[in-house]
C-alpha positions in Angstrom: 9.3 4.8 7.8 7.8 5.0 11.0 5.3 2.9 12.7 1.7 3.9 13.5 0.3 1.0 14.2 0.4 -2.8 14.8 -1.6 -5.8 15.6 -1.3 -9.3 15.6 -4.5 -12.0 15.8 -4.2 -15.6 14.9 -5.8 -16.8 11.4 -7.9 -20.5 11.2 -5.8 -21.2 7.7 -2.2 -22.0 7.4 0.7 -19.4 6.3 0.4 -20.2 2.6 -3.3 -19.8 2.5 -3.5 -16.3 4.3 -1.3 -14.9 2.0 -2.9 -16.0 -1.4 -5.9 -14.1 0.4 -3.7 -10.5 0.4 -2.1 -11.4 -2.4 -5.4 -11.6 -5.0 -8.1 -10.6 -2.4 -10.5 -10.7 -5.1 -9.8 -14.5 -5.8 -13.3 -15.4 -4.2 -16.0 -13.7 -5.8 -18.5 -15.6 -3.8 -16.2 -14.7 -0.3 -15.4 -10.7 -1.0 -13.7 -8.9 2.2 -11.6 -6.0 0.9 -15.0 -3.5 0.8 -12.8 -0.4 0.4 -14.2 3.0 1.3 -15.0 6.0 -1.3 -11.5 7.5 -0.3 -9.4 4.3 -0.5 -7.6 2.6 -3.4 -6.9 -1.4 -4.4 -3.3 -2.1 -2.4 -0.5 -2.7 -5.0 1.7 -5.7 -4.1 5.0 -4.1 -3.2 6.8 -6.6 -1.6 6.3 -10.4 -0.8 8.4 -13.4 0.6 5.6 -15.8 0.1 4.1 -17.9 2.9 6.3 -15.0 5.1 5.4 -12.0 4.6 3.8 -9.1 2.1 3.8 -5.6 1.6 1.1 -3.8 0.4 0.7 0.2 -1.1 -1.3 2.3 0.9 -4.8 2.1 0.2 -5.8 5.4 1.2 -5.5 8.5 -1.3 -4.7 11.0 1.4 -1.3 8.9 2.7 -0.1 7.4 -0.4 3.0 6.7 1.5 1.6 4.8 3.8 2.6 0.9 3.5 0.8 -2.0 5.4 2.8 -5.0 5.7 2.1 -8.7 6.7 3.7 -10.7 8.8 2.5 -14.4 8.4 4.2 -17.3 11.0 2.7 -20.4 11.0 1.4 -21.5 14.2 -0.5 -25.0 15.4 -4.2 -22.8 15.2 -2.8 -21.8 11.3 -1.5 -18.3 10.8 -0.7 -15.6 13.6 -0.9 -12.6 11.1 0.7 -9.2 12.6 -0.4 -5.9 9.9 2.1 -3.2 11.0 1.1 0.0 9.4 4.0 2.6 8.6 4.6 6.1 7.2 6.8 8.6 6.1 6.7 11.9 7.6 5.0 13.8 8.3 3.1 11.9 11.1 -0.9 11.9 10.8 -2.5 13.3 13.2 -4.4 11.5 15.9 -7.6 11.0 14.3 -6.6 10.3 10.4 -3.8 7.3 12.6 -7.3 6.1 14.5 -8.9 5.9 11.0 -6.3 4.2 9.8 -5.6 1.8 12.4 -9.2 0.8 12.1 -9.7 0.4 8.9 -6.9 -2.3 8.5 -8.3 -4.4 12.0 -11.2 -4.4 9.9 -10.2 -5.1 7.1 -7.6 -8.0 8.0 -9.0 -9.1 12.1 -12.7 -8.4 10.4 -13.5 -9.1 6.9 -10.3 -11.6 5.9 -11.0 -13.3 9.1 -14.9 -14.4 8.5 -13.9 -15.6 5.2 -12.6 -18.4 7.1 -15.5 -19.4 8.7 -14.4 -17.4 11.7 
């Protein structure tokens, strides 16, 4: 797979606590952040090493290939989460990688992130 994209913010909650977020991010009815658009899926769960790391499906219908995965060390401010997007070939072009690269900063370094009170 190849790598489109990657970006790493720190996260208020520890490790373990970041990834029961990606893991059931509907957990929190009253705290929903994974608003998908009308041409994006729920992620499947395709790989996890919990509080470590997760792999999720692609949530977008035009790149099922795609694969977001978590990285989640601890750090003394709680969790410094990296999302590194990859893909199989054939590479997106420029605009539909922008889109994408947005969508999951929004998603994770947005949405996830207020939950926390940040």
């Amino acid at each position: 797979m190849i790598e489109i994209g990657s970006r790493a913010r720190s996260q208020p909650p520890p490790p373990h606590i970041v990834h029961e977020a990606l893991t059931t991010p509907d957990r929190d009815p009253s705290r929903p952040w994974l608003d998908l658009l009308d041409d994006e899926q729920a992620p499947k769960i395709i790989a996890s090493d919990p509080p470590t790391s997760i792999t999720w499906s692609s949530i977008w219908t035009k790149r099922p290939d795609a694969v977001i995965r978590f990285d989640l060390p601890g750090d003394r401010n709680g969790t410094n989460l990296r999302w590194t997007l990859l893909v199989n070939d054939p590479i997106p072009d420029d605009a539909l990688i922008g889109h994408m690269r947005k969508r999951v900063n929004q998603l994770i370094n947005a949405s996830l992130r207020y939950t926390f009170g940040q």
